[in-house]
ZAMARGU-4260 file (C-alpha; in steps of 0.2 Angstrom, whole numbers, plus 5000, padded with zeros to 4 digits):
<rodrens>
0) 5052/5043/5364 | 5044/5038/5349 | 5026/5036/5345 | 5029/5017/5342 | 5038/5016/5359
5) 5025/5027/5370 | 5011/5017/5361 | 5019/5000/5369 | 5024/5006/5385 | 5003/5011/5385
10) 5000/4994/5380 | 5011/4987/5393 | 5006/4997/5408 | 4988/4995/5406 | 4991/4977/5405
15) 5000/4975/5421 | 4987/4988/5427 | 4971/4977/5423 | 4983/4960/5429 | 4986/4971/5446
20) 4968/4974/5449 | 4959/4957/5447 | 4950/4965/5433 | 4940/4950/5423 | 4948/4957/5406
25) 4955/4949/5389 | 4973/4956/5384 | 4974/4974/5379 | 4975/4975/5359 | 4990/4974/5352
30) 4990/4990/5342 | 4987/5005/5357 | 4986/5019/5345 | 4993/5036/5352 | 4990/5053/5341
35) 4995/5070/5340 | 4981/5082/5345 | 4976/5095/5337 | 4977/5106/5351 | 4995/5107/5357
40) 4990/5113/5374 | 4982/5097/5374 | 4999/5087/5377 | 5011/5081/5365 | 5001/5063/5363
45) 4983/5056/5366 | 4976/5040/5368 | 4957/5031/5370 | 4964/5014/5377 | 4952/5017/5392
50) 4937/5019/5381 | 4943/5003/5373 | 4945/4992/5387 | 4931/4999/5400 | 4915/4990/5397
55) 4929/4974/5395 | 4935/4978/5413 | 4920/4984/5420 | 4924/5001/5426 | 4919/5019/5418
60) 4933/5025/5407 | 4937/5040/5416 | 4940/5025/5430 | 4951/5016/5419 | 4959/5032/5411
65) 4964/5039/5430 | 4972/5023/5435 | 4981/5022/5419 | 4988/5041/5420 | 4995/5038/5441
70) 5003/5020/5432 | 5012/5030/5416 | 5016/5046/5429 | 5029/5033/5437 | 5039/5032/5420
75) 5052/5046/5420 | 5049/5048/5401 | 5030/5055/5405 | 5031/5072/5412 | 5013/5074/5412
80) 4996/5065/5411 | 4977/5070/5411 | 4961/5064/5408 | 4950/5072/5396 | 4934/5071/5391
85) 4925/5054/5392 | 4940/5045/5395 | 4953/5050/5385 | 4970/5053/5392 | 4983/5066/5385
90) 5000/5065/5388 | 5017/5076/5390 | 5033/5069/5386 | 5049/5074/5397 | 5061/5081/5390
95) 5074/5069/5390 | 5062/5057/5381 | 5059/5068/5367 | 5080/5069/5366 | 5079/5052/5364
100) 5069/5054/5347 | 5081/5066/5339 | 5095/5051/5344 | 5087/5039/5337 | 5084/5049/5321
105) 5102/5050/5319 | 5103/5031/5315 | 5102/5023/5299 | 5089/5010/5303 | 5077/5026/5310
110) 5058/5023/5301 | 5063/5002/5298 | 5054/4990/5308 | 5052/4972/5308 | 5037/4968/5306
115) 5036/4963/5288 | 5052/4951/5291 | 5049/4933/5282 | 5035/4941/5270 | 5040/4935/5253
120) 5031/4947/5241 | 5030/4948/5222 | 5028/4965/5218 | 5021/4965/5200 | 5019/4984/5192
125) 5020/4992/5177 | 5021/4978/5165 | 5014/4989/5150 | 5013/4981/5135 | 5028/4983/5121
130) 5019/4991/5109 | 5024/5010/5113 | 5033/5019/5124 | 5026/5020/5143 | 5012/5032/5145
135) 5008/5041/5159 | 4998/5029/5169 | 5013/5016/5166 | 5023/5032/5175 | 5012/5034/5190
140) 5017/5014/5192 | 5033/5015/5190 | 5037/5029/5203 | 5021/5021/5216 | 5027/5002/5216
145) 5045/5008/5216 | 5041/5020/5232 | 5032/5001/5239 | 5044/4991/5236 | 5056/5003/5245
150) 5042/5005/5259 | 5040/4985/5261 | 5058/4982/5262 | 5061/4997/5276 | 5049/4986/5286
155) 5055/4970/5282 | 5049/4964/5269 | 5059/4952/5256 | 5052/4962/5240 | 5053/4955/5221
160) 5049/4969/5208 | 5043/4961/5195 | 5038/4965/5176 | 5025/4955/5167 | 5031/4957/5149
165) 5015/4952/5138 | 5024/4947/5122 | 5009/4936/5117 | 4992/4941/5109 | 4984/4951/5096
170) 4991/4967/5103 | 5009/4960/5097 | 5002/4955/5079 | 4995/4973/5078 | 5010/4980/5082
175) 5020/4968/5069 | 5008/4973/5058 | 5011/4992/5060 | 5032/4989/5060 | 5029/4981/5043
180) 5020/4994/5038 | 5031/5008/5041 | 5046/5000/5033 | 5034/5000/5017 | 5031/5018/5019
185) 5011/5014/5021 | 4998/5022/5033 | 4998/5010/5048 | 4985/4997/5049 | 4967/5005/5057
190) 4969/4993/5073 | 4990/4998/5073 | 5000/5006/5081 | 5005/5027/5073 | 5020/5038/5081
195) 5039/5042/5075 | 5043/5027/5090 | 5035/5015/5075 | 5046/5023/5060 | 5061/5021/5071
200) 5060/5004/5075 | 5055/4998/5059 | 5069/5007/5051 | 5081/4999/5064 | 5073/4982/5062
205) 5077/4985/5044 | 5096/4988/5049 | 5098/4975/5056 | 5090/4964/5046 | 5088/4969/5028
210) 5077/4955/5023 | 5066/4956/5038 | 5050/4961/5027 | 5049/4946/5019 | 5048/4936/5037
215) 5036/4943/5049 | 5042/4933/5063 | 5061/4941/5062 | 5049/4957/5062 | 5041/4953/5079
220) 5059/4946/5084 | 5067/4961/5081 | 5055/4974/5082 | 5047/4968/5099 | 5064/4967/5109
225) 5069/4984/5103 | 5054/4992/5108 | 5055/4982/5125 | 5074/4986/5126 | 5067/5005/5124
230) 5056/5003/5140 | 5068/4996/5152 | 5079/5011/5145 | 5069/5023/5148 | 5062/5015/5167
235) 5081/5013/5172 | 5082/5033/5168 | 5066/5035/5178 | 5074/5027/5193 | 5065/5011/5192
240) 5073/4997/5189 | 5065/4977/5192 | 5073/4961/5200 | 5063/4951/5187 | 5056/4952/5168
245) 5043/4941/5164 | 5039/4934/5148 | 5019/4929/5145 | 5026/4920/5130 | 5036/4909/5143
250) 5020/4902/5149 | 5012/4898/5133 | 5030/4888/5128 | 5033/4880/5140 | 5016/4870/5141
255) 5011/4882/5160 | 4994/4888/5153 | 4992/4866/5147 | 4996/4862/5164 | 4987/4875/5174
260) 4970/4872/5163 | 4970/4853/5167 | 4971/4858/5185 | 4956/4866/5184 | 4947/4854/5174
265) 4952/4839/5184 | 4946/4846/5201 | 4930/4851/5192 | 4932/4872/5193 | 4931/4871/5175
270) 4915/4868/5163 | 4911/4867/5147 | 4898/4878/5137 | 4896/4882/5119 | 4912/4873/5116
275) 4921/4884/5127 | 4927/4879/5144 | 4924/4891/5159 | 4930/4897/5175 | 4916/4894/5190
280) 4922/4912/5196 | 4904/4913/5205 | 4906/4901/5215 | 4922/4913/5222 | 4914/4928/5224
285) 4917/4935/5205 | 4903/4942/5196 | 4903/4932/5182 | 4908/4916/5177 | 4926/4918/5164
290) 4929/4910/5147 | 4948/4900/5149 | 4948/4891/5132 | 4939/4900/5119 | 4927/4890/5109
295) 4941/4890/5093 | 4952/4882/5108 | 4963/4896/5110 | 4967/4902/5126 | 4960/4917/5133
300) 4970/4930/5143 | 4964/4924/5159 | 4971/4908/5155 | 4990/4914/5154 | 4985/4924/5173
305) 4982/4909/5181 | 4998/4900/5175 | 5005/4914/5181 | 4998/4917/5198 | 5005/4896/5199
310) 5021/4901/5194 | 5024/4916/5208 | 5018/4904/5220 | 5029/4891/5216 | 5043/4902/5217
315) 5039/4905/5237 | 5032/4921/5238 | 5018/4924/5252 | 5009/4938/5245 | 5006/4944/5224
320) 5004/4962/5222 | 4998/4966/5207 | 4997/4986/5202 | 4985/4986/5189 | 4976/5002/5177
325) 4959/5008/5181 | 4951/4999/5167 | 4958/4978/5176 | 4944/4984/5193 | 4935/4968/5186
330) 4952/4958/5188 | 4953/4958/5208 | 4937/4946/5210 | 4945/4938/5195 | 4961/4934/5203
335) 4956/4930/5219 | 4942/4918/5213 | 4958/4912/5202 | 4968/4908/5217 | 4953/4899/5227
340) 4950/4888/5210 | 4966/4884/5212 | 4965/4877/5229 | 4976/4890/5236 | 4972/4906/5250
345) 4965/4919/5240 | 4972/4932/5251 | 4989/4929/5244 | 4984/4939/5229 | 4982/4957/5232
350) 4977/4970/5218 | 4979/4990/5220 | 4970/5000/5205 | 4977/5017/5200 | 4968/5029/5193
355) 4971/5043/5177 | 4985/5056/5178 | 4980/5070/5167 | 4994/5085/5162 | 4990/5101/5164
360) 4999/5117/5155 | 4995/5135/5156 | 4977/5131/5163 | 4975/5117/5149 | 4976/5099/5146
365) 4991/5092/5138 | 4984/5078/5124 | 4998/5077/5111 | 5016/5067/5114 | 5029/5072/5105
370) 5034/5055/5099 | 5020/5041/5103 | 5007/5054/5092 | 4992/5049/5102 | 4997/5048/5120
375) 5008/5058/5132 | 5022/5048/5137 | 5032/5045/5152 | 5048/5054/5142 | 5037/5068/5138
380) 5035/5071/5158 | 5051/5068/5160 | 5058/5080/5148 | 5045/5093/5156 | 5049/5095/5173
385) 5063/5081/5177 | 5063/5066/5186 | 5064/5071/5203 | 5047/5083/5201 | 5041/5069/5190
390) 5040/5055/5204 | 5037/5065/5217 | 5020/5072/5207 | 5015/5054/5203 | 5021/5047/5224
395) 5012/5062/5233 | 4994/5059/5229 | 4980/5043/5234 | 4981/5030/5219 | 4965/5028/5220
400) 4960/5045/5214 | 4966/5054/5196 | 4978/5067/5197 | 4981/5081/5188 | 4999/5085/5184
405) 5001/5104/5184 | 5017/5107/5174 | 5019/5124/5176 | 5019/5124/5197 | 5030/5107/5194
410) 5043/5120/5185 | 5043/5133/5199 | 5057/5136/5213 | 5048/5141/5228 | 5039/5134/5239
415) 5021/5134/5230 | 5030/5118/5222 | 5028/5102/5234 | 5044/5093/5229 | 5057/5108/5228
420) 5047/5112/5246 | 5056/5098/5253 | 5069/5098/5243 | 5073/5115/5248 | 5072/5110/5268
425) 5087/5096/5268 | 5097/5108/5256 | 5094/5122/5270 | 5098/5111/5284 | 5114/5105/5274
430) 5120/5124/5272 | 5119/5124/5291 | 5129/5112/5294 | 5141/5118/5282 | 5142/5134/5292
435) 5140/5126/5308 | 5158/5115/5302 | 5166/5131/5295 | 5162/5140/5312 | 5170/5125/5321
440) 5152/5122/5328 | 5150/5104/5334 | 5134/5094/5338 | 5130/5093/5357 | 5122/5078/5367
445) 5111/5087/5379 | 5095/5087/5372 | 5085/5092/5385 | 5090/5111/5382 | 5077/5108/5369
450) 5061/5118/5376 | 5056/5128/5363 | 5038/5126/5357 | 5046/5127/5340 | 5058/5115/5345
455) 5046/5105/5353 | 5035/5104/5338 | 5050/5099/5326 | 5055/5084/5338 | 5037/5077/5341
460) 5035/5078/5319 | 5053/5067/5318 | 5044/5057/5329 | 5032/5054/5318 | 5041/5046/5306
465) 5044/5028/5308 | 5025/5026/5311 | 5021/5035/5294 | 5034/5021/5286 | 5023/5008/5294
470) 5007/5014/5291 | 5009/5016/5273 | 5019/4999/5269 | 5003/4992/5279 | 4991/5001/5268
475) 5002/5001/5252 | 5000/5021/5252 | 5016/5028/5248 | 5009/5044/5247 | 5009/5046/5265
480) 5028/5048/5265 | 5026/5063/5253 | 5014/5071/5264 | 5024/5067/5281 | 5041/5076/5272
485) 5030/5092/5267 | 5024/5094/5284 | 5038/5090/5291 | 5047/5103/5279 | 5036/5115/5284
490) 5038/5111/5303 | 5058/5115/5300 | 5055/5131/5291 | 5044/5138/5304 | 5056/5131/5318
495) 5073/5140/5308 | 5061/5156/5307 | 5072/5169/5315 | 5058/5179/5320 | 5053/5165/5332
500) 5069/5168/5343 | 5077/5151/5339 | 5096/5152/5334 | 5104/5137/5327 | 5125/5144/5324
505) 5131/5159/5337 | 5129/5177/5329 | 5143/5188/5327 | 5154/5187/5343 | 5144/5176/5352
510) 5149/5163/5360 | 5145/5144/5355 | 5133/5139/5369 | 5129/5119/5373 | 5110/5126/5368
515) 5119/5129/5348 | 5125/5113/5347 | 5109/5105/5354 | 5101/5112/5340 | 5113/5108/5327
520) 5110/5092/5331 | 5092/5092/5329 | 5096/5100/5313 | 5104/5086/5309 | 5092/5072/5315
525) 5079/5081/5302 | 5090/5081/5288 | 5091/5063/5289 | 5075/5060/5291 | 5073/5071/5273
530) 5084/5059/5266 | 5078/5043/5272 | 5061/5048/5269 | 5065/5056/5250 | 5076/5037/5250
535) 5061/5028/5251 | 5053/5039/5235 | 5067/5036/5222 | 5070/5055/5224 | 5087/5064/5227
540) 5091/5075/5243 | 5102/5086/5235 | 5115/5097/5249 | 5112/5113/5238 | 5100/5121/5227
</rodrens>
């Protein structure tokens, strides 16, 4: 039994409970949270359901908790039940029950759900502007809203990754600028763009297109698509790969940003002031009012967001992620206040801020890239520690915090290294199975020979794992994955831990028992749940290492 499924049988029996009773209540909550307790003696699960419907009901929660624990006692999948405290109730599962977890995470739909099914999100991440190589915040992006999208989508979710490809503005001219420059042979301009990445593009634009310095637009032509051409090469060798690429020139073009302005102005959420027109933000819940036509009657960049925020919504999608740098915090009052202007639900726009990843070498910050000059690029990591160590490092912490990448533990093959740590655990439960096959060892289907505490412990962490899937799709925290596999790697090393008196293959002459295959299986329901959960990070489960 599950936690999901223990948590709705709770939610179900104090229902019927309260209905039974004549108890003047509302509804239990939908969500009944159950949790592991810290204390193992404790029981395998806990609840506070009856300190959360008592003064509902009218009746002390130790009242409420009582009745609930004689009601769940009739379920053969609860073996025990006791109050604690001021009303909380602890809870054994039978053994049976708990077999029934290492079944289900056999299956391949083990740690989906349906909850998120009919969501339309746009799922917008990355989109770093082509004028370099992706540095390392574009990284932390790439492996986080690839690890969402995979999260989203185990839950239900219909997920469009999508890449907002900002070939418009000044940053393009400077960039043009510095291509020209280069194939001169001249310093680049003091607002360009320096690295070998510049030399080589200019001296491929040039191949290309011999006469190109002579007409800056086949410069920015040419140049601009090879250095985009460059970043989706080097995301697809990351892992991450999009459904969509979004030109901001598009919008621009094809007369969005007109259209989209004279939305604004005719329902009166824009105003003019010092010849400039502006966005009434404030009277969304933005801290400032935003320029949307400059007073030379150019657009502002806010002005090609809420074309764009029209175009996702057009297309049908419910919700619009946008994973932004930690310098756009100003941009979620902004978008949102967008989206109300606009007439439409504001919480259909949903921004998540990442914060600095810093590199760390021999005790020492890492400032110099090997080809971008100035910044250390998402190769540079790459080329480091791989890209298994490499999205793992960037999934496994908050977003919301800076990180420091220590290259030197990311190199390491022991366990002091969080992703060859689990990566080690599902190649050790592969060898196993490998000896288990070359002994002639087959899994077994009586699970209740499972008593061990070790066992016990490894059974109740599987368990955990659908709910750690939900959890972080529901609070876009991807990290949460990465933190379940390492405790659930070390769960498996201490139960394979010889010392402890668990044996998973027959020793020597012994005998294959039904308890062997019984735990051969378990064997195998953690392995998948390595894979599935390593899956859902875009990092590989390799069978041997």
């Amino acid at each position: 039994m599950t936690p999901e499924v223990l948590a709705d049988l709770v939610r179900t029996t104090v229902a019927q409970l309260l209905a039974d009773r004549g108890l003047d209540t509302t509804s239990p909550p939908e969500q009944v949270t159950v949790e592991r307790p810290r204390n193992p003696e404790h029981g395998d699960y806990a609840t506070n359901v009856a300190l959360q419907l008592a003064k509902k009901a009218g009746v002390p929660p130790r009242d409420l908790a009582t009745w609930l624990a004689e009601a769940l006692l009739a379920h053969p999948a609860i073996a025990k039940a006791d109050v604690a405290g001021p009303g909380f109730l602890n809870l054994t599962i039978a053994t049976e029950a708990q077999g029934a977890i290492v079944r289900a995470a056999l299956e391949d739909f083990y740690g989906t759900g349906s909850e998120l099914v009919g969501k339309r999100i746009n799922l917008e991440f990355v989109s770093a502007n082509p004028t370099g190589p992706i540095h390392l915040g574009g990284a932390r992006w790439a492996a986080v809203g690839d690890a969402l999208g995979k999260v989203l989508q185990a839950r239900g979710a219909d997920v469009t990754r999508e890449y907002y490809f900002n070939d418009a503005g000044a940053q393009i001219d400077r960039f043009v600028r510095s291509l020209i420059a280069a194939a001169k042979g001249e310093p680049a301009p003091e607002d360009g763009y320096a690295g070998t990445y510049v030399s080589d593009i200019a001296a491929e634009v040039l191949r290309r297109e011999p006469g190109a310095l002579g007409d800056p637009e086949t410069v920015r032509r040419v140049g601009v698509g090879l250095m985009f051409e460059e970043i989706k090469r080097s995301l697809h060798e990351f892992g991450t790969d999009f459904d969509v690429y979004f030109h901001e020139d598009s919008l621009h073009r094809s007369g969005r940003v007109d259209e989209a302005v004279a939305k604004l102005k005719a329902n009166g959420s824009l105003y003019e002031k010092d010849g400039a027109w502006w966005l009434r933000s404030t009277d969304f819940g933005d801290d400032k009012d935003r320029v949307v036509i400059k007073s030379d009657g150019n657009p502002a960049y806010i002005a090609g967001d809420i074309a764009y925020l029209v175009d996702k919504r057009g297309r049908g999608f419910d919700l619009c992620i946008y994973m932004l740098g930690a310098d756009h915090h100003g941009y979620i009052a902004r978008l949102k206040a967008a989206a109300a202007a606009l007439g439409d639900d504001p919480d259909s726009v949903e921004v998540l801020i990442g914060q600095l990843v810093n590199l760390v070498s021999d005790g020492q910050p890492v400032r110099m890239s090997k080809r971008a000059g100035t910044v250390i690029t998402m190769e540079d990591l790459v080329d480091a520690v791989g890209v298994d160590a490499a999205r793992y490092a960037m999934i496994r912490s908050s977003v919301d915090s800076s990180v420091d990448i220590d290259l030197d533990l990311l190199r390491k093959h022991n366990n002091e290294n969080p992703v060859y740590y689990v990566q080690y655990a599902h190649a050790r439960i592969s060898g196993v199975l490998r000896n288990a096959a070359d002994l002639g060892v087959t899994q077994g289907d009586d699970l209740s020979l499972l008593v061990h505490e070790r066992e016990g412990d490894l059974i109740r962490t599987i368990g955990e794992f659908p709910r750690v899937v939900a959890t972080a799709a529901d609070l876009r925290e991807p990290h949460r994955v990465a933190r379940y596999l390492e405790e659930l790697a070390g769960t498996f090393h201490r139960f394979y831990d010889r010392t402890n008196g668990v044996r998973v293959l027959p020793q020597g002459d012994e005998e294959t028992t039904p308890l062997h295959q019984a735990r051969l299986t378990l064997c195998a329901a953690t392995r998948h749940v390595f894979s599935a959960g390593l899956g859902l990070l875009g990092v590989t489960a390799p069978e041997r290492m």
